[in-house]
TORVEX-88829 format. One line per 8 residues: number of its first residue (from 1); their letters; for each residue x negated, y, z negated of C-alpha. Coordinates in nm, 3 decimals. Layout:
! residues N
NUM> a> X/Y/Z  ...
! end
This chain:
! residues 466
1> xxxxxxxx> -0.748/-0.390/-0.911  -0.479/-0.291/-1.178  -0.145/-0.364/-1.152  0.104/-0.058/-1.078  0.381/-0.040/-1.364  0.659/0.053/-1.191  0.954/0.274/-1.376  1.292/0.254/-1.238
9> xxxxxxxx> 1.627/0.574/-1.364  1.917/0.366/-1.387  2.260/0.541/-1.237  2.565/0.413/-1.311  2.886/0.520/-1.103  3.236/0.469/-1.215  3.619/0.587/-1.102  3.866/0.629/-1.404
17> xxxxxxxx> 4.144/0.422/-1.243  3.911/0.149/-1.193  3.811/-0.099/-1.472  3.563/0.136/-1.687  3.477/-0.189/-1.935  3.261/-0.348/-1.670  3.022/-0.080/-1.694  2.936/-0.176/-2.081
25> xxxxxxxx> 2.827/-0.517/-1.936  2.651/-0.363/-1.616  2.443/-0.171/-1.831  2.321/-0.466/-2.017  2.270/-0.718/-1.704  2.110/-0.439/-1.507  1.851/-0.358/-1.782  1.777/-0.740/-1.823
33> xxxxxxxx> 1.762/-0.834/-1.476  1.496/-0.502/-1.473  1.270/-0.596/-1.763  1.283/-0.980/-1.691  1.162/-0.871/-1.323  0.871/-0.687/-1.509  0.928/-0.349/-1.406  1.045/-0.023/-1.685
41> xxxxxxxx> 1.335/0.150/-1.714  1.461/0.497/-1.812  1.871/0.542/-1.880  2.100/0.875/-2.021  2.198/0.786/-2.320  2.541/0.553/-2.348  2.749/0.797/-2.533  2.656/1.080/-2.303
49> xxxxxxxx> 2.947/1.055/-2.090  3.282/0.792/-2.096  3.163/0.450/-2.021  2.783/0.533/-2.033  2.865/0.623/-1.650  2.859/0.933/-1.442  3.260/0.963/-1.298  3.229/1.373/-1.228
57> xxxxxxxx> 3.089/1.655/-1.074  3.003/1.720/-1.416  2.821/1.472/-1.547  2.626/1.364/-1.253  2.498/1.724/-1.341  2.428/1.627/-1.696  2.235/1.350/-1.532  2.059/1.564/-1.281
65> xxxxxxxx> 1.932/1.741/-1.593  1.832/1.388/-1.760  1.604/1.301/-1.436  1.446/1.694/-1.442  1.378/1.595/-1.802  1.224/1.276/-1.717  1.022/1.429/-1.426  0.681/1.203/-1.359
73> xxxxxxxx> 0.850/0.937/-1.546  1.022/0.730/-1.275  0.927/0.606/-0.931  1.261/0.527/-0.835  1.638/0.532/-0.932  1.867/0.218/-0.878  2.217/0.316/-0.850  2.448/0.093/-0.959
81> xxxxxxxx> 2.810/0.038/-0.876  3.020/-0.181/-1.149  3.340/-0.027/-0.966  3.371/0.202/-0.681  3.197/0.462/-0.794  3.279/0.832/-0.757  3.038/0.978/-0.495  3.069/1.383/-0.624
89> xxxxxxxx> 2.914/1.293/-0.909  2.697/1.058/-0.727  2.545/1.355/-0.480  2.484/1.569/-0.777  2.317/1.389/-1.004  2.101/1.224/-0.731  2.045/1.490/-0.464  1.705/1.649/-0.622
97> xxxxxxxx> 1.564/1.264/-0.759  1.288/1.287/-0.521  1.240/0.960/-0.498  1.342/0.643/-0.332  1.698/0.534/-0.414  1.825/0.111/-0.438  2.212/0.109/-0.366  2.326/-0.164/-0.568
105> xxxxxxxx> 2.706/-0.313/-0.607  2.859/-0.590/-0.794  3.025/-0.870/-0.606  3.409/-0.961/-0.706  3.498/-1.276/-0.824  3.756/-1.505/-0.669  3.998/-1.570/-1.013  3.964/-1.176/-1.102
113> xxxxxxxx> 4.117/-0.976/-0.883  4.435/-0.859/-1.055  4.434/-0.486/-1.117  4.237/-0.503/-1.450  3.963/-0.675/-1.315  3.933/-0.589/-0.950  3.588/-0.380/-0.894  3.576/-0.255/-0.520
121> xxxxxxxx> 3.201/-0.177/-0.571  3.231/-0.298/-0.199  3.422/-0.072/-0.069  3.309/0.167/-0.258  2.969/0.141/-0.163  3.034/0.203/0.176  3.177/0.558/0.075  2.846/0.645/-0.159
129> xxxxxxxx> 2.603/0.576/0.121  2.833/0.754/0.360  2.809/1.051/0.120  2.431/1.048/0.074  2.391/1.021/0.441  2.594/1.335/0.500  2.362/1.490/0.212  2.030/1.355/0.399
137> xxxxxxxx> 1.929/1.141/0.087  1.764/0.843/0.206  1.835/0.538/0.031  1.775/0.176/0.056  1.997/-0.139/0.069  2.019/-0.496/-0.081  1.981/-0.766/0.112  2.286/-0.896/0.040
145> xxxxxxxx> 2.563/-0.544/0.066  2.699/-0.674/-0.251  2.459/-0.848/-0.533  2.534/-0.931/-0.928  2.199/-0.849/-1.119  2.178/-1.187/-1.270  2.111/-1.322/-0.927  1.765/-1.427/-0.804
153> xxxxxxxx> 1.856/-1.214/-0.464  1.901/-0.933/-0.649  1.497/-0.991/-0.832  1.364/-1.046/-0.461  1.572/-0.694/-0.421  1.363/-0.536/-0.720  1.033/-0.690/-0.579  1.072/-0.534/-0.238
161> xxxxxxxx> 1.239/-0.183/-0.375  0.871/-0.198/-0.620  0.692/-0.237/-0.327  0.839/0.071/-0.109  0.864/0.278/-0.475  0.429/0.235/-0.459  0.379/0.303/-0.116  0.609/0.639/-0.175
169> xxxxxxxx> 0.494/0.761/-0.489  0.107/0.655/-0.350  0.152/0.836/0.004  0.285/1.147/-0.084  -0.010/1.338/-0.167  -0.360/1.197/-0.201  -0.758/1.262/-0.114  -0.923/1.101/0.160
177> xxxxxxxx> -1.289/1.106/0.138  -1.511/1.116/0.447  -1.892/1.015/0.391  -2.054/1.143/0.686  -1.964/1.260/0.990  -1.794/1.026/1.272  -2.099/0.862/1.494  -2.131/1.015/1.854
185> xxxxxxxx> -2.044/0.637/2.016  -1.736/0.613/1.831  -1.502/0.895/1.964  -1.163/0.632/1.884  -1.150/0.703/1.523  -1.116/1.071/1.629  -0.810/1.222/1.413  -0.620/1.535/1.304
193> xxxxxxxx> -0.701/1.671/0.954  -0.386/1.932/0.994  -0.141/1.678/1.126  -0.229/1.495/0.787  -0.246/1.783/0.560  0.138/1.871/0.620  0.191/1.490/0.517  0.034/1.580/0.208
201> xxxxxxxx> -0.308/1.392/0.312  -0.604/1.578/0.249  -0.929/1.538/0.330  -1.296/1.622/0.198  -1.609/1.592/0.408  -1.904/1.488/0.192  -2.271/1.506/0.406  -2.428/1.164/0.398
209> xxxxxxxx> -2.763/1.472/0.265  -2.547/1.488/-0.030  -2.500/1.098/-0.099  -2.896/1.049/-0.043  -2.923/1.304/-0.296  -2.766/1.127/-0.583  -2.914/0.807/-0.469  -3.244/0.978/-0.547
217> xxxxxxxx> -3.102/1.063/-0.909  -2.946/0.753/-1.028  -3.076/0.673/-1.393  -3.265/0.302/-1.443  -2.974/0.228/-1.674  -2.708/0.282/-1.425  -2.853/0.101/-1.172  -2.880/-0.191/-1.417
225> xxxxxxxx> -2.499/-0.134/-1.439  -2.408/-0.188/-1.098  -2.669/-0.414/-1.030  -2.492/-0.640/-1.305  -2.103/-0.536/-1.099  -2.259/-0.664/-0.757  -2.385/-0.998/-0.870  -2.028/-1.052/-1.030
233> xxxxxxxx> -1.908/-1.081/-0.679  -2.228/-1.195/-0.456  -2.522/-1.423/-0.488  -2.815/-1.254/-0.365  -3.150/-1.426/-0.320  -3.413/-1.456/-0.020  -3.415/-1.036/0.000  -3.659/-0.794/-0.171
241> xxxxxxxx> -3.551/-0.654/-0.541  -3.546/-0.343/-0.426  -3.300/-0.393/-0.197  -3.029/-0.450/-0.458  -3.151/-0.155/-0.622  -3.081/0.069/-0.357  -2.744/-0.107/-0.316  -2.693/-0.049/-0.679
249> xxxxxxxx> -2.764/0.309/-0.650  -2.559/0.386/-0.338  -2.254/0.200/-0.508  -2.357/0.435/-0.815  -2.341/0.808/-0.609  -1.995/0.660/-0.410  -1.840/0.622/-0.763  -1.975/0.962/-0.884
257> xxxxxxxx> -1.843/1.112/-0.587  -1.539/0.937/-0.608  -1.451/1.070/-0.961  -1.561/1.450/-0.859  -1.360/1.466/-0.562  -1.067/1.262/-0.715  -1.069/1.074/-0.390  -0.801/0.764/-0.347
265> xxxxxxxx> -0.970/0.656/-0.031  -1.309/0.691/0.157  -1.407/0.650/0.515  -1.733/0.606/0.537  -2.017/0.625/0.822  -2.221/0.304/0.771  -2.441/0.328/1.028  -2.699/0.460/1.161
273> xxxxxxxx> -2.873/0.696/0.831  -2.806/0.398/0.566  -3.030/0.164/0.780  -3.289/0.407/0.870  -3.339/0.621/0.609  -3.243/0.385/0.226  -3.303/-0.011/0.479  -2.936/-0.128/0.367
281> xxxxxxxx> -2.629/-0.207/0.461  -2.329/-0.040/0.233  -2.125/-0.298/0.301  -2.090/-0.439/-0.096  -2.007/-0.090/-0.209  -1.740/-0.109/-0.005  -1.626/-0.411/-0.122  -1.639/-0.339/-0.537
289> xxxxxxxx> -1.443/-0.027/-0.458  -1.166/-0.188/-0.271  -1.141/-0.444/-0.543  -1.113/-0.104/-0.788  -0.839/-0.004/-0.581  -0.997/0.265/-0.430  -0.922/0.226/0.025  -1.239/0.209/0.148
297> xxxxxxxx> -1.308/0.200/0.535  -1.615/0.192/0.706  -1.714/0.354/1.024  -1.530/0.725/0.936  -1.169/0.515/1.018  -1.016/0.758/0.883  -0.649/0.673/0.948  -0.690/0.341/0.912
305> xxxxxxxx> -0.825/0.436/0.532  -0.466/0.557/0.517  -0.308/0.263/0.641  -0.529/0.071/0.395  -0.416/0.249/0.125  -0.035/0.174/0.209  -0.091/-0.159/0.256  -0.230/-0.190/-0.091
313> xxxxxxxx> 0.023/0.009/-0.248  0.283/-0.233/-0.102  0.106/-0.533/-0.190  -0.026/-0.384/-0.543  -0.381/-0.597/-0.412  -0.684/-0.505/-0.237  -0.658/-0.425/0.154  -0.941/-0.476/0.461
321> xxxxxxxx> -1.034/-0.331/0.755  -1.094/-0.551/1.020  -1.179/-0.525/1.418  -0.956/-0.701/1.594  -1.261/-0.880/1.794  -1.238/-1.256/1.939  -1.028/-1.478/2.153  -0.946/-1.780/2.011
329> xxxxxxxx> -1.007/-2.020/2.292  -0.707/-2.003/2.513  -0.427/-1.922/2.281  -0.263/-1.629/2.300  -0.098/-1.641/1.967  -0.444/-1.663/1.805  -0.733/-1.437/1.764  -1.044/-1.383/1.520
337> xxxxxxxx> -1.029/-1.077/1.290  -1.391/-0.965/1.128  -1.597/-0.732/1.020  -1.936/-0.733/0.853  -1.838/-0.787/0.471  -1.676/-0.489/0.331  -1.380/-0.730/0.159  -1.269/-0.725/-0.156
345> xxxxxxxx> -1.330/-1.035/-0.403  -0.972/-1.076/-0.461  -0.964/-1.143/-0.076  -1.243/-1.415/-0.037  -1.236/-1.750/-0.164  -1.521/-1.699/-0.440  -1.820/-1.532/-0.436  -1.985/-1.377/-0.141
353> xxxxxxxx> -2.352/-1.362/-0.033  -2.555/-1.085/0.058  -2.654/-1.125/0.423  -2.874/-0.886/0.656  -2.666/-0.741/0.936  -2.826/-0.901/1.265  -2.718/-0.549/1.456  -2.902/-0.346/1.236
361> xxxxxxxx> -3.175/-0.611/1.216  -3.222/-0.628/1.624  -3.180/-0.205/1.628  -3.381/-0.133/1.333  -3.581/-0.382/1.240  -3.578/-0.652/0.984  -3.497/-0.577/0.651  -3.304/-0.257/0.749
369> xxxxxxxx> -2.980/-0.383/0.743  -2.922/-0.605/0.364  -2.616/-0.536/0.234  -2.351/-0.732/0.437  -2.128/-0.943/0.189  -2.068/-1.267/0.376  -1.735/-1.456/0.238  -1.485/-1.659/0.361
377> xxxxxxxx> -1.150/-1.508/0.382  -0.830/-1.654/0.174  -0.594/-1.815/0.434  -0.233/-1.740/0.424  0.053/-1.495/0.498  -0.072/-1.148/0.630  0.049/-0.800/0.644  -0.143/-0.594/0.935
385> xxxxxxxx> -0.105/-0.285/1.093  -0.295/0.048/1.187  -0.246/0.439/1.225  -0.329/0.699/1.439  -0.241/1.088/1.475  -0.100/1.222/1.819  0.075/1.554/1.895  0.096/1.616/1.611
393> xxxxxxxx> 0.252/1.378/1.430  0.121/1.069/1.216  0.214/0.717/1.382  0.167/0.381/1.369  0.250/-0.002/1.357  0.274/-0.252/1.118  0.310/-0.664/1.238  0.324/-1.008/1.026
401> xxxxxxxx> 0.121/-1.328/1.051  -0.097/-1.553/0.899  -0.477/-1.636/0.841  -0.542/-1.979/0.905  -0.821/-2.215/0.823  -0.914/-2.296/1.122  -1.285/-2.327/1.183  -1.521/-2.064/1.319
409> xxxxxxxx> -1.869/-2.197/1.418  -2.169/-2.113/1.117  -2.332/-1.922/1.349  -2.064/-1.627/1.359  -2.183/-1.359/1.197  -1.999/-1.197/0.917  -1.660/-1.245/0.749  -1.408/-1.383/1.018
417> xxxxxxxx> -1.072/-1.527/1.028  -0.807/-1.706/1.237  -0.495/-1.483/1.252  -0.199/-1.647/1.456  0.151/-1.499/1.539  0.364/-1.558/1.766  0.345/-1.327/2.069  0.029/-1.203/1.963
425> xxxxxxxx> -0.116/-1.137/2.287  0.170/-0.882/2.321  0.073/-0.682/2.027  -0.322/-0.664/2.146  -0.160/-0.537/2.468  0.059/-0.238/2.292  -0.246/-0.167/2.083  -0.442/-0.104/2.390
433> xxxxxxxx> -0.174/0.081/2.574  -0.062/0.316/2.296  -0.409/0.404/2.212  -0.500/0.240/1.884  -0.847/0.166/1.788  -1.019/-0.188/1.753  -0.970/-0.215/1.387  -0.677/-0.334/1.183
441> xxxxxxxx> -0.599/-0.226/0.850  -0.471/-0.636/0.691  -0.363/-0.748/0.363  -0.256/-1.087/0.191  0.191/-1.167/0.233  0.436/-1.017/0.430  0.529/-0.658/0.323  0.618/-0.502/0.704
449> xxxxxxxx> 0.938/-0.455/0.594  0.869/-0.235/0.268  0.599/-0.005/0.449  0.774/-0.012/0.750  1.113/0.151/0.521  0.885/0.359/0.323  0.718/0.527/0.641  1.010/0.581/0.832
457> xxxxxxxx> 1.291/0.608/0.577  1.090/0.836/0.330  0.783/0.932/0.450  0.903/1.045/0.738  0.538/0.852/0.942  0.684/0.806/1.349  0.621/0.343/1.297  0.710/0.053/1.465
465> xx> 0.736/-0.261/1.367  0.608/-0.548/1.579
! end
C-alpha cells in the first residue's frame, strides 16, 4: 500500500505590541520540525506581510487568497501562535480552508518574560479557539495546550493531526463498490445508500453477471500476471491449476472494474455464485486489493467497507474485516476475531496458503470452495470499530486493544486471532444492543482517537468511542 504524503498551510498569527521577532524564528522551527516529521509544507511568502505573519483583517485576507490559490494542495493548515495572535485576521484567512485545522502555541520560558520577550501564545490561544468556535470552524488541539516545535510532543502532535488530515481528506467523497447483491440470509448488513450519499459516499451496484463476464474474457497473458501477484503472497499446492487460474482471472475483472468505476472500496458477495458457478473462493482477491489500498469487504458489508477505509486512512496500512466470532475460554476480556482469509500481507506474519473453505466444501462439494488465504495474523496493538446507518444518519464505534499470540488449536479454520481489552465483554454487549453486525472493521496500533476526532469533529459521523 503507498504511503499518503501529507501537505500541511502554515499560518502564522501575530499582535503588533507583542514581540514580532519571534515569528522569524517560528517560521524556521515550524518548517523543520514539519519536514524532519516527513510531512510537506506550503507558506505565503515572508515578505508578504510584516513579520511573515498575518496581524489584520487584511492580510488574513491576503492569506485567504494564498490558500484559494493553493486549492488541492494542502490537507491541512497548522496555525501557529509565536505571540498572541490576532484572531480577526485569524477568522478570515482561515474561515473557507476547508480542512482540518492544528492550533499550535509556543510555551514561555522562565528567564524571558520581561516585556520584550514575553509571548502570551497561551493566553492568546484561548481567545483564537474561542473565535473559531463562535465562527463554527472546527479545529484540533495539542496534547500539551502549549508546545515549542522542537519538542518530540509536538512530532507525536504532527503524527496524530496526519492521521485525522487522511481520514478527512479520504472520507469526504469516495466510491463504494458493491459486487453483487446482499444474500437473502444476511439481512444485518442491510444499509442506506441516501443516508450515505449526503455524506458524500456513493455507491455503484455491479451484477456478479457482469463480473462472470470479464472472467470469461481475461487474456492468457493477464492471467499469467496475476497468477505471478497471488503467489507473491500465498503458497499454493495440493489444488488443481485451474483453480488459480480462475482466481487469477476473478482478481483480474475486480481490478478492471475497480479502475472503470474509480471505486476506493468494494463490498463484495462471496458466496453462494463464486462457489457454484467459477468452484472458488475470492477470498485472495480480496486480500491483494487491500494490500493495494483499495477497502475490500466481503459479504456486501457495506458500511463496514467504510469503516475499513477510515481505519486505513488513519493508519496509512491495510485494514480487515473480521467477525467477531469465539469465546475465549472464560475470559471476558478475550475473544477470537476471524474470518476466512481476506487479509492483507502487510497484516500476516509471511506468506499465506491457499486453503479450501470447509463451508463451501460441506455445502457445495469439494473443490468448490479454493481460494481461502490461510495466515497467521501479526500480534500487537489494534484499532477496531464498525458502522452502521439508522434514521438517517451514519453512526458508529471505534474501541482499542491488542492481538495476542495466544494459541488457537490447528484445527480452527481460517485466519483467527486473540484480541483482549479490558471490559471487553461490555463492548460485545453494546454491539448487540445497539444493533451492529457480527463483523469488525480492525487494523494494526491505536488510532481511536484520530478517527474518533475526524468523525465527530469534521465529518460530522454520530461515534462513540469505547
Amino acid at each position: 500500500m503507498k504511503k499518503t504524503k501529507i501537505t500541511f498551510a502554515l499560518f502564522f498569527g501575530n499582535r503588533g505590541f507583542f514581540p514580532g521577532e519571534v515569528v522569524a524564528g517560528a517560521r524556521a522551527e515550524l518548517t523543520k520540525a514539519v519536514t524532519d516529521a516527513g510531512f510537506n509544507y506550503i507558506c505565503m511568502e515572508e515578505d508578504k506581510t510584516r513579520y511573515g505573519a498575518v496581524e489584520t483583517l487584511a492580510e488574513g485576507k491576503q492569506y485567504a487568497r494564498f490558500l484559494k490559490e493553493n486549492e488541492g494542495k494542502y490537507d491541512g493548515v497548522i496555525l501557529c501562535l509565536p505571540n498572541f495572535g490576532d484572531e480577526n485576521g485569524a477568522i478570515a484567512a482561515l474561515q473557507d480552508a476547508g480542512v482540518p485545522i492544528l492550533v499550535q502555541a509556543y510555551p514561555d520560558e522562565i528567564g524571558l518574560m520581561d516585556f520584550a520577550h514575553r509571548r502570551d501564545a497561551m493566553c492568546g490561544k484561548f481567545a483564537i479557539c474561542n473565535l473559531l468556535r463562535q465562527a463554527d470552524i472546527p479545529f484540533t488541539l495539542t496534547k500539551k495546550f502549549v508546545v515549542h516545535p522542537s519538542s518530540k510532543d509536538f512530532s507525536e502532535d504532527l503524527s496524530y493531526f496526519a492521521s485525522v488530515c487522511r481520514v478527512v481528506k479520504g472520507m469526504k467523497r469516495f466510491n463504494i463498490g458493491t459486487m453483487g447483491a446482499r444474500t437473502t440470509a444476511f439481512k444485518t448488513v442491510r444499509c442506506d445508500e441516501i443516508a450515505l450519499q449526503k455524506k458524500g459516499i456513493n455507491i455503484e451496484t455491479i451484477d456478479l453477471s457482469d463480473v462472470f463476464a470479464r472472467v470469461e474474457k481475461v487474456t492468457p497473458e493477464k492471467v499469467q500476471e496475476k497468477k505471478a501477484q497471488i503467489l507473491e503472497i500465498t503458497e499454493f499446492s495440493g489444488y488443481p491449476e485451474e483453480k488459480l487460474e480462475i482466481m487469477a482471472k476473478v482478481q483480474s475483472a475486480f481490478e478492471d472494474i475497480v479502475k472503470e468505476y474509480d471505486l476506493n472500496s468494494i463490498a463484495v458477495r462471496c458466496w453462494n455464485e463464486f462457489q457454484t458457478v467459477l468452484g472458488i473462493a475470492p477470498c485472495t482477491s480480496l486480500c491483494l486489493l487491500n494490500e493495494a489500498g483499495i477497502a475490500a469487504a466481503c459479504e456486501v458489508d457495506i458500511t463496514n467497507a467504510i469503516m475499513m477505509r477510515a481505519l486505513s486512512l488513519a493508519a496509512d496500512m491495510p485494514a480487515m474485516l473480521l467477525d467477531y466470532n469465539n469465546n475465549y475460554g472464560d475470559d471476558p476480556n478475550k475473544a477470537i476475531l476471524f474470518h476466512c482469509g481476506p487479509i492483507a500481507e502487510s497484516l500476516l506474519e509471511g506468506k499465506g496458503e491457499i486453503t479450501e473453505h470447509l463451508m463451501f466444501r460441506k455445502s457445495f462439494g469439494e473443490g468448490t470452495g479454493v481460494g481461502v488465504n490461510k495466515g497467521r495474523i501479526k500480534a500487537g496493538n489494534i484499532t477496531f470499530g464498525s458502522i452502521k446507518t439508522e434514521n438517517g444518519k451514519i453512526c458508529g464505534f471505534v474501541s482499542e486493544g491488542k492481538f495476542t499470540d495466544e494459541p488457537i488449536e490447528e484445527a480452527f479454520f481460517g485466519s483467527g486471532k486473540v484480541v483482549e481489552k479490558e471490559n471487553l465483554n461490555a463492548v460485545a454487549n453494546y454491539m448487540a444492543e445497539s444493533g451492529y453486525k457480527h463483523h469488525v472493521s480492525t487494523t494494526l496500533g491505536h488510532h481511536a482517537d484520530s478517527i474518533f476526532e475526524a468523525f465527530t469533529k469534521y465529518l460530522k459521523y454520530d461515534i462513540v468511542k469505547l
